[in-house]
SEFI-49278 format. One record per residue (C-alpha): x, z, y. Coordinates in steps of 0.25 Angstrom, whole numbers, padded with zeros to 4 digits, always signed. Example, Ala and Ser with C-alpha at 12.3 -4.5 7.8 and 13.67 -1.06 7.14 Angstrom:
% SEFI-49278
+0049+0031-0018;+0055+0029-0004;
% end
This chain:
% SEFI-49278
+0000+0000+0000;+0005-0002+0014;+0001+0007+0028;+0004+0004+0040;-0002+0011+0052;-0004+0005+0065;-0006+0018+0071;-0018+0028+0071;-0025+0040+0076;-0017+0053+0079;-0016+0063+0069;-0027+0070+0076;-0036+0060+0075;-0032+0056+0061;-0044+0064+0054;-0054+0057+0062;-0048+0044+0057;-0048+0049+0042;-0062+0053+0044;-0065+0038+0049;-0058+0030+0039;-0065+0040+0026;-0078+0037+0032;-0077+0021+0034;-0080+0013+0022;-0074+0000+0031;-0062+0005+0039;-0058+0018+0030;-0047+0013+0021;-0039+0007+0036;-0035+0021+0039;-0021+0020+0030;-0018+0008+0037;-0022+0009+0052;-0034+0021+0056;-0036+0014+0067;-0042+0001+0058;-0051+0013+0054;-0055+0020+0067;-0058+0005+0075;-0067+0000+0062;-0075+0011+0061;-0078+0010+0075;-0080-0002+0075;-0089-0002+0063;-0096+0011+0071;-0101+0002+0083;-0105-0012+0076;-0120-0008+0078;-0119+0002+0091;-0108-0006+0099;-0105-0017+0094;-0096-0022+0105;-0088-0009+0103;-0088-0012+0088;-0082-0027+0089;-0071-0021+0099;-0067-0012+0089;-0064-0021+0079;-0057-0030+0088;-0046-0019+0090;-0048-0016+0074;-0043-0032+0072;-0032-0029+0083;-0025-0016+0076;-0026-0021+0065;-0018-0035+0068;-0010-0025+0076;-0007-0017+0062;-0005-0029+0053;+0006-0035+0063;+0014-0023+0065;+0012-0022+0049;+0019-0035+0047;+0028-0034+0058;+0023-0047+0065;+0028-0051+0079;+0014-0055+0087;+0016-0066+0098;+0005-0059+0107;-0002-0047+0110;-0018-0053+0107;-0024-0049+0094;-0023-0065+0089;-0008-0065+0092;-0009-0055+0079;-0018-0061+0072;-0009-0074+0072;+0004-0066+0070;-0003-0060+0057;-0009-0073+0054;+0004-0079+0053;+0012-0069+0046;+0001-0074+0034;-0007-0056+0036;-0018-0064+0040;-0028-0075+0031;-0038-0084+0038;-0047-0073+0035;-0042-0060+0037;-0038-0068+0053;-0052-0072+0055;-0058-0056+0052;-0046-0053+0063;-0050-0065+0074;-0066-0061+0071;-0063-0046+0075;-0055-0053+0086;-0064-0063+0093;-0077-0053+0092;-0069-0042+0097;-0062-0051+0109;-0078-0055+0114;-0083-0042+0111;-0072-0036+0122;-0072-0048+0132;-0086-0051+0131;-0092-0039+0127;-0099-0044+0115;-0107-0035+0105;-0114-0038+0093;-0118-0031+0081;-0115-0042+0071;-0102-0046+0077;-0097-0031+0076;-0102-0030+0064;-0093-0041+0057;-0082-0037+0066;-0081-0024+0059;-0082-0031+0046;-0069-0039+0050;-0063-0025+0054;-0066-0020+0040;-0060-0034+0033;-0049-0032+0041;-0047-0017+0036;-0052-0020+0022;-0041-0032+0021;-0030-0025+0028;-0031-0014+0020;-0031-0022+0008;-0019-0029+0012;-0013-0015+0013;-0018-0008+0002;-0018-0015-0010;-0020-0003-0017;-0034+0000-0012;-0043-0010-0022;-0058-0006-0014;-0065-0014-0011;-0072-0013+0002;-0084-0021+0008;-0089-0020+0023;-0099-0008+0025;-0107-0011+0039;-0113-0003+0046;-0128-0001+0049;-0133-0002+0060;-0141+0010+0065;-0155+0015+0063;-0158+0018+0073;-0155+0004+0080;-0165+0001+0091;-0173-0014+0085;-0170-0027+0090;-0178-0031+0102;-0175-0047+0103;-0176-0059+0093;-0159-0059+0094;-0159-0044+0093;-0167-0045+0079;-0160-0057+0074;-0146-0051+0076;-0152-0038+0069;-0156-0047+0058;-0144-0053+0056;-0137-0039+0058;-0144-0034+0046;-0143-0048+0035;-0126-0046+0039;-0127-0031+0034;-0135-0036+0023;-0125-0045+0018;-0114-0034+0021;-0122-0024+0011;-0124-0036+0000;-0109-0040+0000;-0107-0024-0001;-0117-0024-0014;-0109-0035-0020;-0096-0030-0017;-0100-0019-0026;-0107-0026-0036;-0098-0022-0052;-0098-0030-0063;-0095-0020-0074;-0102-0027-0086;-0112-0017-0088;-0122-0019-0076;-0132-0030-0075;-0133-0038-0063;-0145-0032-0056;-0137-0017-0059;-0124-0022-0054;-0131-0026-0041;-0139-0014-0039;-0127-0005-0041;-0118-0014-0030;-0130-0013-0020;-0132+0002-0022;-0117+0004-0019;-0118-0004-0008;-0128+0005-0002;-0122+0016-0004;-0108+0011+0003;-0116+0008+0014;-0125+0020+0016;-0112+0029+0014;-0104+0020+0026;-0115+0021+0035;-0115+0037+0032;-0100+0037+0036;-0101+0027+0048;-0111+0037+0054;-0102+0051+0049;-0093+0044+0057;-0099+0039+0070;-0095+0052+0078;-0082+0050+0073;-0080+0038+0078;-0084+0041+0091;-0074+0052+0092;-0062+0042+0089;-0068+0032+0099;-0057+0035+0110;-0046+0038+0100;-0047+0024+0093;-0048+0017+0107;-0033+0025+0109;-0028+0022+0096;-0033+0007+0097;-0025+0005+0111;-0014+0012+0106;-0014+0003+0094;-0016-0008+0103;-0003-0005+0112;+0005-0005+0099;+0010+0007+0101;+0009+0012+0087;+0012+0002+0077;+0011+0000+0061;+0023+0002+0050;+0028-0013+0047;+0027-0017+0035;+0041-0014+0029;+0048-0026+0024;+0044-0042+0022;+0039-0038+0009;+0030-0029+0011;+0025-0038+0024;+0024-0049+0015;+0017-0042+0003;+0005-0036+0014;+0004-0051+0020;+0002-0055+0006;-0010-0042+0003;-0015-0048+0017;-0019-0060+0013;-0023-0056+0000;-0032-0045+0004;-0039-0056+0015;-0049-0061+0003;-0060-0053+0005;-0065-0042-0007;-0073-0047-0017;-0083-0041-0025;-0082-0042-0040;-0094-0052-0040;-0087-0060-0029;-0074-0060-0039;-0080-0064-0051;-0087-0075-0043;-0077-0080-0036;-0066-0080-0050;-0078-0089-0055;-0076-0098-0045;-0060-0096-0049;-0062-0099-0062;-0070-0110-0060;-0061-0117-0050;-0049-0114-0059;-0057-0122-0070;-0064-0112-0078;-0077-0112-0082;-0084-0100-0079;-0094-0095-0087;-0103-0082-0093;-0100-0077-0105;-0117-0080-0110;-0114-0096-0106;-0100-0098-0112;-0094-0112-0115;-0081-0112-0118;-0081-0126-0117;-0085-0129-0105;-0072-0130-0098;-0056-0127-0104;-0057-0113-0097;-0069-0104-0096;-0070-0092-0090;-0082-0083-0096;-0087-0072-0087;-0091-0057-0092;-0086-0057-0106;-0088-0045-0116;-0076-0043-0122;-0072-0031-0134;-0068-0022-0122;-0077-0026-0111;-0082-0038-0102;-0073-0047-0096;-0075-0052-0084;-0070-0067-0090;-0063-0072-0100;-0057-0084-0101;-0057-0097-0110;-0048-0109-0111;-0049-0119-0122;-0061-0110-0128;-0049-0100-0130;-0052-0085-0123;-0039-0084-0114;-0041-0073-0104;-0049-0064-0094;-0052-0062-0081;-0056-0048-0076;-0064-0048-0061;-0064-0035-0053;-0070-0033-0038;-0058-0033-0029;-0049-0022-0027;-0052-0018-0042;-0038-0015-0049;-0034-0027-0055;-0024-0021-0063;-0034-0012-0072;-0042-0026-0072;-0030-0033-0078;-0029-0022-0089;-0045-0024-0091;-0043-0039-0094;-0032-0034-0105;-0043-0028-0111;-0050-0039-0111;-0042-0049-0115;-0037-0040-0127;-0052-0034-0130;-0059-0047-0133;-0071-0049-0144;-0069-0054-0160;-0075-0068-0153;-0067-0068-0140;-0055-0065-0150;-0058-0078-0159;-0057-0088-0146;-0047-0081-0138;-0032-0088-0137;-0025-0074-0140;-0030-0061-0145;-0027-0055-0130;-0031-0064-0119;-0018-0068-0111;-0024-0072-0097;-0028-0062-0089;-0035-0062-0075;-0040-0051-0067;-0047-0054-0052;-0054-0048-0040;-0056-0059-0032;-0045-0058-0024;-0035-0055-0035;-0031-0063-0048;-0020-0057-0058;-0017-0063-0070;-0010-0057-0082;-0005-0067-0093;-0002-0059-0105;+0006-0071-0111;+0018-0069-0102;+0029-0060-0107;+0029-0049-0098;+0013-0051-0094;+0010-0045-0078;+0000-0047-0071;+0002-0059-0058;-0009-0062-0048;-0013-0076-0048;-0023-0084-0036;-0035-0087-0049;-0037-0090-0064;-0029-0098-0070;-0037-0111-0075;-0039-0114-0088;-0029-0125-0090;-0019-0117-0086;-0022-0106-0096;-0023-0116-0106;-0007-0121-0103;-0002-0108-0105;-0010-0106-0116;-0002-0119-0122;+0012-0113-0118;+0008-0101-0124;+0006-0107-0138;+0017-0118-0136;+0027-0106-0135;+0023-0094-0139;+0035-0086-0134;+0035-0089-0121;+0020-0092-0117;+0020-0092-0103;+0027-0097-0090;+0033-0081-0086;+0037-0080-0104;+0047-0094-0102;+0052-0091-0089;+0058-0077-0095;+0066-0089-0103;+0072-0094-0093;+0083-0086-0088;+0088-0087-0105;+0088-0102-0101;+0101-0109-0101;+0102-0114-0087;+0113-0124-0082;+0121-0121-0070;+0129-0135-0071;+0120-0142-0058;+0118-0128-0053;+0125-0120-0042;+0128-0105-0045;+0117-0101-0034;+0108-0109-0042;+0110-0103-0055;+0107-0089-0050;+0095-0094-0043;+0087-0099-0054;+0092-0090-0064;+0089-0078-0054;+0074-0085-0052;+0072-0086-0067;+0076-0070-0068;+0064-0068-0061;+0053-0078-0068;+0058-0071-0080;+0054-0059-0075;+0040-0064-0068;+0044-0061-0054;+0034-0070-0046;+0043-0073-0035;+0056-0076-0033;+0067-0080-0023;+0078-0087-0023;+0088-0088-0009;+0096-0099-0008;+0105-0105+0002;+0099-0119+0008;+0108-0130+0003;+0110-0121-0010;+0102-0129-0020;+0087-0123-0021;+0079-0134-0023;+0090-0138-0034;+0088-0123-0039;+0072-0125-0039;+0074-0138-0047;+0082-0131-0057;+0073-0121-0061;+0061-0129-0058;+0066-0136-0071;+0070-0124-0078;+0057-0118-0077;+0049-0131-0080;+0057-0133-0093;+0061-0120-0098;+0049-0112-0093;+0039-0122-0095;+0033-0121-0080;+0021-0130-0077;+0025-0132-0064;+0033-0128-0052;+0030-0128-0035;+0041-0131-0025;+0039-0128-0012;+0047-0133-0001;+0048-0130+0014;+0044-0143+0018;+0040-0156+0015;+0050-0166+0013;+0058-0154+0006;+0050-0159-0006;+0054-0171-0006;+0069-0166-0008;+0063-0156-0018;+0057-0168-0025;+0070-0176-0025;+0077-0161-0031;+0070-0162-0043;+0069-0177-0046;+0086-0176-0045;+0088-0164-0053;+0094-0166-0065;+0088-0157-0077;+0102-0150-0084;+0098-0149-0099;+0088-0164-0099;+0096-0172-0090;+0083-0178-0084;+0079-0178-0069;+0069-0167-0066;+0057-0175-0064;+0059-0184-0075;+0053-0171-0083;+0044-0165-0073;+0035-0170-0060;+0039-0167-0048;+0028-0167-0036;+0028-0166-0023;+0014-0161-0019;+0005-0170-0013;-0011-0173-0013;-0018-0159-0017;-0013-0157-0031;-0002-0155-0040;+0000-0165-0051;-0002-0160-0065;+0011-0166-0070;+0021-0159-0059;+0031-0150-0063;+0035-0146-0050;+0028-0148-0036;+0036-0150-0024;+0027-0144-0009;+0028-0138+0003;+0018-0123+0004;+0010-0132+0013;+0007-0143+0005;+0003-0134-0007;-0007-0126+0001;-0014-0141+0006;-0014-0145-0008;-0019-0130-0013;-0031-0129-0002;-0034-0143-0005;-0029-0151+0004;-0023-0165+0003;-0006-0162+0002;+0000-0175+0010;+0010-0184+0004;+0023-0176-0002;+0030-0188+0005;+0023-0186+0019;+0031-0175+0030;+0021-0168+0037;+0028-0157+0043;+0015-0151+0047;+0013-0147+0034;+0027-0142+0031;+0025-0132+0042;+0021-0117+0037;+0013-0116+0048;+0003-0125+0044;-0007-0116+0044;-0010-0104+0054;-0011-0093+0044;-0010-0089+0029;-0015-0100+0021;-0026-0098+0010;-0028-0105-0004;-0039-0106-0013;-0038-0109-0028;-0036-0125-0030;-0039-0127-0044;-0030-0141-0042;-0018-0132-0039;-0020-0119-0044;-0012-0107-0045;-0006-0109-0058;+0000-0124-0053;+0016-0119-0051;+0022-0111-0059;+0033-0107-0050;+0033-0109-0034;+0046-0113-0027;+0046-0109-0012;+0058-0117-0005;+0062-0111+0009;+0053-0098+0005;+0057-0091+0018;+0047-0098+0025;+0034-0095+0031;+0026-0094+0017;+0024-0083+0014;+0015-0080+0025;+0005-0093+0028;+0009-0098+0012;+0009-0088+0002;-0004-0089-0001;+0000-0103-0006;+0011-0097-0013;+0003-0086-0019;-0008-0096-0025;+0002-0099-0037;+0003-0092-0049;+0018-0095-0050;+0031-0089-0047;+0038-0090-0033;+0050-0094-0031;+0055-0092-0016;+0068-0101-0012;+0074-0099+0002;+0088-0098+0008;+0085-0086+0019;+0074-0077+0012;+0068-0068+0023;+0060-0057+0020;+0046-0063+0019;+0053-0072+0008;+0058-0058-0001;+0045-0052+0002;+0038-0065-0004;+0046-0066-0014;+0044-0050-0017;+0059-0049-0016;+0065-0055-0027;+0077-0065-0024;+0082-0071-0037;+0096-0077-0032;+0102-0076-0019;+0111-0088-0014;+0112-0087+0002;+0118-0096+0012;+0132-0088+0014;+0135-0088-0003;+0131-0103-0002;+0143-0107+0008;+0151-0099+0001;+0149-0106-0013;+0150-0121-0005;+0135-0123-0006;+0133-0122+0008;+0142-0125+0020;+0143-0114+0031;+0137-0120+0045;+0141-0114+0060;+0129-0111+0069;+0131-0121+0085;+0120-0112+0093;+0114-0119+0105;+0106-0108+0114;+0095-0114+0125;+0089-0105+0136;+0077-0110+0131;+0081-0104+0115;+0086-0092+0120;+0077-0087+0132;+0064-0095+0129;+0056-0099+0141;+0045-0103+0149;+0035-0115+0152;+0028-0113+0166;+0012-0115+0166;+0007-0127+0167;+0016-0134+0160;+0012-0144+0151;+0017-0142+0138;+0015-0150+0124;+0009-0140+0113;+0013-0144+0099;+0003-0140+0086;+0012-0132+0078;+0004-0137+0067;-0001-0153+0068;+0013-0153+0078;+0002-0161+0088;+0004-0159+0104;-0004-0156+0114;-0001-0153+0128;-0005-0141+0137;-0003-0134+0151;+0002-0121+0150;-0007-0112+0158;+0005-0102+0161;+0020-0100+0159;+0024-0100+0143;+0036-0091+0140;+0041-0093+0128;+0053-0085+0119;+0065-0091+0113;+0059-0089+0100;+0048-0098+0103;+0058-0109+0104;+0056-0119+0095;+0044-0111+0089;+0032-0112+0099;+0039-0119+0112;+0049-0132+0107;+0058-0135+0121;+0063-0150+0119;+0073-0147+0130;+0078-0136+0121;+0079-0145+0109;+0086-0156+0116;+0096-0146+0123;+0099-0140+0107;+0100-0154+0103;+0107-0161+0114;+0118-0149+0112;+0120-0149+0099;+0123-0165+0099;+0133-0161+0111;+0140-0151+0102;+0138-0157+0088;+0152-0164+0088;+0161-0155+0095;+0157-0140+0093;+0149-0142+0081;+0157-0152+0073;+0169-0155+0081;+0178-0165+0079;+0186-0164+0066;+0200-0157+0071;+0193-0150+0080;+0190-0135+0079;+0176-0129+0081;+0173-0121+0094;+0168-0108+0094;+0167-0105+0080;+0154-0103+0071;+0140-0099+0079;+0145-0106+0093;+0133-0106+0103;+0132-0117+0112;+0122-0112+0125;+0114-0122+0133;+0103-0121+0143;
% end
């Protein structure tokens, strides 16, 4: 679990604050992390009916400390004091999903007119505290893992004794007020709705709506114990919230780009929305069925009506399984649904039962006595246990595997029985003779340190090595070592940019195979990707992060052989991308993933495209930086840096020429009303506008977000004056002014 406080009540006030949180089912569990998240929600949630104006004011400062609180978390630099300033900085640092931004702009833009326009109204402050409780609910999430309950939006009742409506308008905002808490209490009912095997229907619903009830009963019991006390803390939270708002107290950083990186990772996780065990079931039929399974109940069963069938609520020697699973008539496996935030692991250990507790029938068409393939999911979650593998451990995994892929390994398995999986021959290939005639030293210890680990199942690994060094040459190498000695299905190269696959391409069409003598893609397909798809035939796919995501959402990938460099740009989109399953490309598609030049921007906007794959990662850079070790959960396999290169005569060692401008080192201004050309950052189009006042800018900006072509043409025109005489002289001439001369210019 991670805490961080932004800072709070004084110790005198803490009581008051305890008292608050134990008595609010929406804003409670925030107190660990930040008690004024609790005290300005339940004021907020307090006025929604009474004042709503006040209510929606309230949770505008909610969205502010909490942005506040997630930047100083993640140690972000904000370009701006305005509350979208942080939004964006969050946004790009990959905290923030399209989602979980759009809960922070609504609380934004409905707070921004209730202060300069003085707008009030009650269902506008009611679904600004309902952002307020998402926000809370997904941050503490993010947080606290640990904590598995599952919490759903309580709104409060309007009072009693409430005067009736005396106009047409008046009545039909009432009545609209009353259908939105309607449909809060029936998402609350089947949020609690239990699939335990034993009730009917009509007893399972009658229970959830009684529990519903009650929840609601028992809030409005404590909105009203606390009423007075809210009212008490009015002037100590306006205090607290200026103080907060000054930045004079500030949360604990995050320590370390791995734990930064882990919490960006739960963020964006913990921004899909709780379901309800109803909503996970149907949402993994709708899985299954895009994955190619047929899914069907256990009373209308045909095994035969596609290659893999998935039958729901099956009776089983030691209970009801949730699904099993058929491929090729053959009982394979189970799935086991839970509501989210039930404990995944105790539901692994009940599909064991299941797999190993089946009926005399399920017995006589099961493929083995135990059931190999395992699955367990809320909704949110999929973990996968495949008890062929020689040292079996649970991995998540984006959904269900389909059935054709269950069906290939079930063929390895009975081709060779004593290796049957992927993770069994990889533990083979450190024991596999490799030959270091074409290979440098460096090289050698690379792929031997990188099979150590896919011996040992470690999902990610990385490898740092000097540019110039031979990576590719490396990946090449054990691209065919795994392909033939391991018998992977398929491997994914990524590159930095486009036309580094076309080099990439040309590695493996030249390499020469050591133990057959034959050219690399004379035994295996080599694509570049292109169109929407990868070709069943291809052994190894050649792509940039960007081009995979286009084809993963369904978008048409351009011509390996055209150079957009829009598309090579990790800024191509403005926050974290998101992907859905793409039953053309799903996750079992790679068996390992390459990531060229890993120390970029990926891990932020990107990982989800990473993270898709169920495959190992195998990170490849020349200067890792933490966000890289934090990715690849600090496990560097070999170590070959610039400095050991030159040494061996890999490299050659370079002297730096520095030119400095007044512009690169002091920044400057652009008077107002000066006409200046804007450049999209992203479609590189230009459009020109008048600045209505002077622009300052830093020397950091340089070359960033202003481009001076003066600046450039000084740089350039200085570097061809000295290219012949300082940087190269004359042969027989000595070099002025030894290793990192500066040259200054105006």
């Amino acid at each position: 679990m991670v805490t961080a406080t932004v800072g709070g009540p004084a110790e005198g006030d803490d009581e008051q604050v305890a008292r608050l949180a134990a008595g609010s089912s929406n804003f409670g569990h925030l107190l660990k992390h930040e008690p004024l998240l609790v005290t300005l929600g339940c004021s907020a949630e307090s006025y929604v009916h009474t004042d709503p104006h006040a209510a929606m004011v309230k949770a505008r400062l909610f969205g502010e400390i909490m942005a506040r609180h997630l930047v100083t978390l993640l140690g972000l630099t904000v370009p701006g004091p305005r509350q979208v300033d942080r939004i964006n900085a969050l946004t790009r640092a990959g905290a923030l999903v399209p989602q979980v931004r759009a809960w922070f702009e609504a609380i934004r833009t409905t707070g921004n007119k209730a202060v300069h326009e003085y707008y009030a109204n009650v269902r506008e402050a009611l679904r600004s505290v309902e952002m307020c409780f998402r926000l809370g609910d997904w941050l503490h999430r993010a947080l606290d893992p640990s904590d598995t309950t599952h919490r759903v939006f309580l709104p409060p009742a309007p009072p009693s004794a409430a005067p009736a409506p005396t106009t047409v308008a008046d009545r039909h905002e009432l009545e609209q007020l009353r259908a939105e808490l309607d449909a809060y209490r029936r998402k609350l009912e089947e949020a609690r709705l239990r699939y335990d095997g034993k009730q009917s229907r009509l007893e399972r619903e009658r229970a959830a709506r009684e529990q519903a009830e009650a929840e609601l009963a028992r809030a409005e019991a404590e909105r009203a114990a606390l009423h007075d006390l809210i009212a008490e803390l009015s002037d100590k939270i306006t205090e607290l919230t200026a103080q907060a708002m000054a930045s004079r107290t500030a949360a604990r950083p995050l320590d370390g780009a791995s734990r930064r990186d882990e919490f960006i990772a739960r963020a964006q996780k913990a921004a899909r929305p709780p379901m309800s065990e109803a909503q996970v079931r149907a949402e993994l039929d709708r899985i299954l069925e895009k994955a190619g399974w047929v899914v069907q109940d256990e009373s209308a069963k045909n095994l035969f009506a596609g290659r893999g069938v998935a039958v729901r609520e099956v009776s089983t020697a030691v209970g009801r399984a949730d699904y099993l699973l058929y491929v090729d008539q053959r009982l394979v496996g189970v799935i086991e649904a839970k509501r989210e935030g039930a404990d995944l692991e105790s539901a692994m250990q009940q599909a064991a039962r299941y797999a190993t507790g089946l009926t005399r029938s399920q017995q006589l068409s099961a493929w083995r006595a135990s059931l190999p393939f395992r699955y367990v999911a809320d909704g949110n979650t999929v973990r996968f246990h495949n008890a062929l593998d020689p040292s079996p451990r649970t991995r998540e995994v984006f959904a269900v595997h389909q059935p054709d892929t269950i069906a290939r390994w079930i063929e390895e398995a009975e081709a060779d029985p004593a290796a049957p999986t992927l993770r069994a021959r990889m533990r083979r290939l450190p024991q596999t003779f490799l030959d270091p005639k074409d290979l440098r030293p460096a090289q050698v210890r690379a792929i031997k340190g990188l099979e150590r680990s896919l011996a040992k199942d470690d999902p990610r690994a990385l490898i740092q090595m000097a540019t110039g060094a031979g990576k590719t040459y490396t990946v090449v190498s054990e691209s065919y070592r795994l392909l033939k000695h391991a018998g992977a299905k398929r491997i994914l190269f990524l590159v930095d940019r486009n036309n580094l696959g076309s080099q990439a391409a040309t590695e493996f069409e030249n390499f020469d195979t050591p133990d057959d003598g034959r050219k690399f893609t004379e035994l295996y397909v080599v694509q570049r990707l292109a169109g929407d798809t990868v070709l069943d035939s291809a052994h190894v796919v050649v792509s940039t992060v960007q081009r995979l995501w286009l084809a993963l959402t369904g978008r048409e990938v351009p011509s390996a052989d055209s150079e957009d460099e829009a598309l090579d740009r990790y800024d191509l989109v403005d926050g974290p991308v998101e992907v859905g399953y793409n039953p053309k490309l799903p996750p079992e598609s790679f068996d390992l993933i390459v990531v060229d030049e890993c120390h970029r921007s990926i891990y932020g906007k990107w990982r989800a495209v990473l993270e898709y794959f169920d495959a190992h990662l195998v990170g490849l850079t020349a200067t890792p930086v933490k966000q890289t070790f934090g990715f690849f959960f600090q496990n560097l396999v070999s170590e070959y840096p610039y400095e050991q290169a030159v040494a061996d005569g890999v490299n050659v060692d370079f002297d730096v020429f520095r030119i400095r401008t007044e512009l690169g080192e002091n920044g400057g201004t652009i008077p107002a009303e000066t006409v200046v050309p804007i450049r999209e950052r992203r479609t590189r189009r230009e459009r020109y506008q008048e600045l209505e006042e002077d622009l300052e800018w830093k020397a950091s900006q340089l070359g960033r977000q202003v481009i001076s072509k003066g600046q450039l043409k000084l740089v350039i025109e200085t570097f061809r004056k000295h290219l012949f005489t300082d940087i190269f002289p004359p042969v027989g001439e000595g070099r002025p002014g030894g290793r990192g001369r500066t040259c200054p210019r105006r």
